[in-house]
C-alpha positions in Angstrom: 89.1 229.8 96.2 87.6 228.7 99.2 87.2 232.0 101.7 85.8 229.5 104.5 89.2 228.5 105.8 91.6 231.0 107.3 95.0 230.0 108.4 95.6 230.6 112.2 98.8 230.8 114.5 98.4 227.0 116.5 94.7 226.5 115.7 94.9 225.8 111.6 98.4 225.7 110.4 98.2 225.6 106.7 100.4 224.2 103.8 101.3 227.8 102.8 102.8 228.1 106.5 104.8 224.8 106.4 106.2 225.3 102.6 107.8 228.4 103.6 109.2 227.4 106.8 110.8 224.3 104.7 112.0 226.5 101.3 113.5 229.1 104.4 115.2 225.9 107.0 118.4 226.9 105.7 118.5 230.5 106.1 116.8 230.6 109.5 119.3 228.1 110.6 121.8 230.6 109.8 120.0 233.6 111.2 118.3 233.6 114.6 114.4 234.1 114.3 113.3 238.0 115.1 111.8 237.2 118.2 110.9 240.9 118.4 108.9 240.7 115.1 107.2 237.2 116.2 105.8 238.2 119.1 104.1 241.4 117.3 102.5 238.7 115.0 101.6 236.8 117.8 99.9 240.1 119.9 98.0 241.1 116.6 96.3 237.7 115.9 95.4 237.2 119.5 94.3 241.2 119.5 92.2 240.4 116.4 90.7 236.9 117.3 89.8 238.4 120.8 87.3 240.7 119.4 89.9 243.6 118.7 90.4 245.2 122.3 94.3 245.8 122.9 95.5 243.3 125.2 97.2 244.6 128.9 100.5 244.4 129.7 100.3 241.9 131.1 98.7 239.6 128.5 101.6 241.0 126.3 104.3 239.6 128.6 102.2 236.3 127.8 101.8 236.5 124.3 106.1 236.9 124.2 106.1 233.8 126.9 104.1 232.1 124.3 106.8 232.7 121.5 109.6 232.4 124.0 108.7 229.0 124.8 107.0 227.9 121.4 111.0 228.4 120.1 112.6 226.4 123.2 110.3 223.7 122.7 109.2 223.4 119.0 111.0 225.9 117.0 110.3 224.1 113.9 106.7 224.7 114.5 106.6 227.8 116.2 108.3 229.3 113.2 105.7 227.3 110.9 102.9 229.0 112.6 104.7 232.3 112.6 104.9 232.1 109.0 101.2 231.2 108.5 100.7 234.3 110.9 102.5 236.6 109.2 100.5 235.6 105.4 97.7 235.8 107.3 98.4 239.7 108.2 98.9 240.2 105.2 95.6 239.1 103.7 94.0 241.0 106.6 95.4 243.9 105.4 93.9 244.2 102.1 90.8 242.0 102.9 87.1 243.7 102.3 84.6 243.2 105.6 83.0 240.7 104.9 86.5 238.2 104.8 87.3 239.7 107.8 84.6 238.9 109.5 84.5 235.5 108.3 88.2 235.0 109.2 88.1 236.6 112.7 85.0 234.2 113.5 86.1 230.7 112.0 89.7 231.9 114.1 87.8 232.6 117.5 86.0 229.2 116.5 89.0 227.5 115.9 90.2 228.0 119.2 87.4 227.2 120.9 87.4 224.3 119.6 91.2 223.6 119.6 91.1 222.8 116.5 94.2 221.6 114.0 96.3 222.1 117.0 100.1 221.3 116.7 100.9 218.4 119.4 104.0 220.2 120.4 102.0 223.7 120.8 99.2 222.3 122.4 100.4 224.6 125.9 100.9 227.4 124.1 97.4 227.5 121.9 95.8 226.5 125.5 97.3 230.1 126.7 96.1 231.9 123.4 92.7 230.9 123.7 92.6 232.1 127.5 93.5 235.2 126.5 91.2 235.5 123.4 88.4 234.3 126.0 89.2 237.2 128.1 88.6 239.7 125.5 85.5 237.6 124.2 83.7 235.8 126.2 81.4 233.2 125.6 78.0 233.1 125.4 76.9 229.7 124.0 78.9 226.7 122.6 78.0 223.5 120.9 81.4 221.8 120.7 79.4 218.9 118.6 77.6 221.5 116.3 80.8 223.7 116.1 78.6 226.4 116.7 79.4 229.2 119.0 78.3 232.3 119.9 80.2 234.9 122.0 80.0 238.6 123.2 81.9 239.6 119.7 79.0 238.0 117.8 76.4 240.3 119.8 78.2 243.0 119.3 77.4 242.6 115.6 73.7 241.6 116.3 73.9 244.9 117.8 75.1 247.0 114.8 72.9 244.5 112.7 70.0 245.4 115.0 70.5 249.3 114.7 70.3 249.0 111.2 67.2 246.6 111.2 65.7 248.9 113.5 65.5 251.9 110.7 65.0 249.7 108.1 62.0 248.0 109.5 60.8 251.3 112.2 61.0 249.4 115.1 62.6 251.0 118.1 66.9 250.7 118.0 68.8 248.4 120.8 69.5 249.8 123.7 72.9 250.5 125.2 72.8 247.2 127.5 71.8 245.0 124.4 74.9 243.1 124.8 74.3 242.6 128.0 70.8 242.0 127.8 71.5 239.4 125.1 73.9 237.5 127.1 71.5 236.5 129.5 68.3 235.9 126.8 70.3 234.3 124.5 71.2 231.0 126.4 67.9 230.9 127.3 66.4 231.0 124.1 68.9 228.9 122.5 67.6 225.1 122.8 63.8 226.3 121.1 66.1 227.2 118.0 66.3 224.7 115.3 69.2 224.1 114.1 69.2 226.2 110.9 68.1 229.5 113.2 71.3 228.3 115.6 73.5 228.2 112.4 72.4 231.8 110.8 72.9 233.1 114.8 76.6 231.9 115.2 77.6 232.9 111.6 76.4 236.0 111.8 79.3 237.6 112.1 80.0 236.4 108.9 76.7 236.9 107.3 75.6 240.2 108.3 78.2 242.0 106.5 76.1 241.5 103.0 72.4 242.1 104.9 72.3 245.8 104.1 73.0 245.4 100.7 70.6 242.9 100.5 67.9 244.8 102.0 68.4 247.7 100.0 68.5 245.5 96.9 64.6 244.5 97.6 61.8 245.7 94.5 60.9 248.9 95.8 57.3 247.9 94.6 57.4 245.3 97.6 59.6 246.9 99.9 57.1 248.5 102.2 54.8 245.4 102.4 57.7 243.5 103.3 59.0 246.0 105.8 55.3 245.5 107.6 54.7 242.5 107.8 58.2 241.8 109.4 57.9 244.6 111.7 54.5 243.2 113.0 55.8 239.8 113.9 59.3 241.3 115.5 56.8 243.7 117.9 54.4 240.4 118.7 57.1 239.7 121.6 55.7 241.1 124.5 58.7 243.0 125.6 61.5 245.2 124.6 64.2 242.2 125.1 62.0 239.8 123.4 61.5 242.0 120.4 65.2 243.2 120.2 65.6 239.1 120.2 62.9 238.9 117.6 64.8 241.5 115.3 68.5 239.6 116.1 67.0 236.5 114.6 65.7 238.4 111.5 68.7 239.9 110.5 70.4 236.6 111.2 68.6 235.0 108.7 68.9 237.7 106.0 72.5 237.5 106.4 72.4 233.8 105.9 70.3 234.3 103.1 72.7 236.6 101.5 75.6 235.3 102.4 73.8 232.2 100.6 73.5 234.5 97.6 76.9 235.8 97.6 78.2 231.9 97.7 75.6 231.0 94.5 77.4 233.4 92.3 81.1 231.0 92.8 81.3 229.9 89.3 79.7 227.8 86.3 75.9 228.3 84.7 74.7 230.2 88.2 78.1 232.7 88.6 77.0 233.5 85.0 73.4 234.4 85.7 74.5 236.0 88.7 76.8 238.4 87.0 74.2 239.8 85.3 73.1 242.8 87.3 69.3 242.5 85.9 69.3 238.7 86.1 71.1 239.4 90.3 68.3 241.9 91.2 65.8 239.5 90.2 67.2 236.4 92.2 67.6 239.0 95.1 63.9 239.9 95.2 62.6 236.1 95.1 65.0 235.4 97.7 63.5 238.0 99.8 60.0 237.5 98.6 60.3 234.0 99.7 61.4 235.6 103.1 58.3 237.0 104.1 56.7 233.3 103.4 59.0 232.9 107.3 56.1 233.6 108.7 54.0 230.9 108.0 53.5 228.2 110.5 56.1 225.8 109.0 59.1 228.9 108.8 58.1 231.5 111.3 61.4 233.2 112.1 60.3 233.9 115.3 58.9 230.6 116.1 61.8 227.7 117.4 61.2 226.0 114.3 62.0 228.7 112.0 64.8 227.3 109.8 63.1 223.6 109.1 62.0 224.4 105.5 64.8 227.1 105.1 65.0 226.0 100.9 61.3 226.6 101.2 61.2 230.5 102.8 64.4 231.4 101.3 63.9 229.8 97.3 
């Protein structure tokens, strides 16, 4: 199964969503569609892709204008993507963390970039995404990279850092991190190569499995490890540029786990992988090869941390 692609209201209508709507044609023309019910689908998703802050009355009025209109204009397709919405609930519902994570940020992606958008919804997705802005704004985008990076990301760099911050003993973000970070961030971002770009706007999806990950390191090696990350996230000079320092660590420990995770799909390597003895062992080279990042050709500090990523990360 590939977890990378989510179904989403307008932005990525799937199959699933238009094989229902055809197998149920019949019956809905017979029954009016439960406007009431469609526009709770339609509040949740944009609730969720904003970051998860309830939207205003206001913005609910909206999200009802959005359904309201979708079904005057393009019922055929507004009830498709209602369909995919309300499968997409459901999977939400039972999903673990980490699919969450990775749904809510390839959605929030999605409608940045617009992406699969229904010609006859394209009004309608363009309202969505205002709202979904609102709730989350952005902080960098790279339309050509489809890389983006918004205030819901830093919010997990912030949780991420909090736990980094123990796990390494350097000092904990502070309160205004977010806000701190929205102002560094952009700054910092054209010395990132563009691996160290990738593992900072998937790290919403990444981070999830870091923890794990650092717990899962040989405890023979763990406090070696610990030091000589903590000494190259304190070289910044100051408290932002070290809070940066440890954001871009834990970025690329949840790439690498998240890397991991994927290795274990199926075949000879899901095998190996299954194997608790034979996992622990891949975890600790992975990691070992981690604290080879700071050499001069995959310093994760330095912009051209990622350029031998296979390299640091075996």
């Amino acid at each position: 199964m590939n977890r990378g692609r989510i179904p989403w209201t307008r932005h990525a209508a799937s199959a699933l969503a238009v094989a229902l709507m055809l197998l149920s044609r019949s019956a809905s023309a017979a029954a009016p569609p439960d406007i009431a019910a469609m526009t709770q689908r339609e509040i949740a998703l944009i609730q969720f892709y904003g970051g998860g802050s309830p939207l205003t009355a206001q913005e609910q009025r909206e999200a009802a204008e959005i359904v309201q209109r979708g079904l005057e204009h393009a019922p055929q397709a507004e009830q498709a993507a209602d369909a995919g919405a309300a499968r997409l609930l459901q999977i939400l519902a039972r999903a673990p963390a980490p699919l969450i994570a990775q749904a809510r940020e390839g959605g929030r992606l999605n409608a940045q970039l617009h992406d699969a958008v229904s010609p006859a919804l394209r009004e309608q997705q363009a309202m969505e995404t205002q709202i979904i802005i609102a709730h989350d704004p952005v902080v960098v985008f790279d339309s050509a990279h489809k890389q983006l990076v918004s205030v819901q990301t830093l919010r997990v760099l912030q949780q991420a850092d909090t736990f980094g911050a123990h796990w390494f003993g350097v000092p904990p973000p502070r309160p205004d991190f977010v806000a701190q970070m929205q102002q560094v961030v952009p700054r910092a971002w054209p010395g990132m190569d563009a691996g160290m770009k990738d593992a900072m706007a998937h790290a919403e999806r990444d981070l999830p499995y870091a923890p794990g990950f650092l717990q899962g390191i040989n405890p023979q090696k763990r406090a070696a490890f610990a030091e000589t990350w903590r000494a190259k996230i304190m070289a910044a000079p100051d408290a932002v540029g070290q809070q940066l320092n440890l954001a871009e660590v834990m970025a690329v420990v949840g790439m690498t786990a998240f890397r991991l995770r994927q290795s274990g799909g199926s075949g000879a390597t899901g095998a190996a992988v299954a194997d608790p003895m034979r996992e622990q062992d891949l975890v600790n080279r992975q990691m070992l090869g981690a604290v080879r990042s700071y050499s001069p050709s995959c310093n994760v500090t330095r912009p051209d941390a990622m350029n031998n990523f296979s390299y640091c990360h075996p």
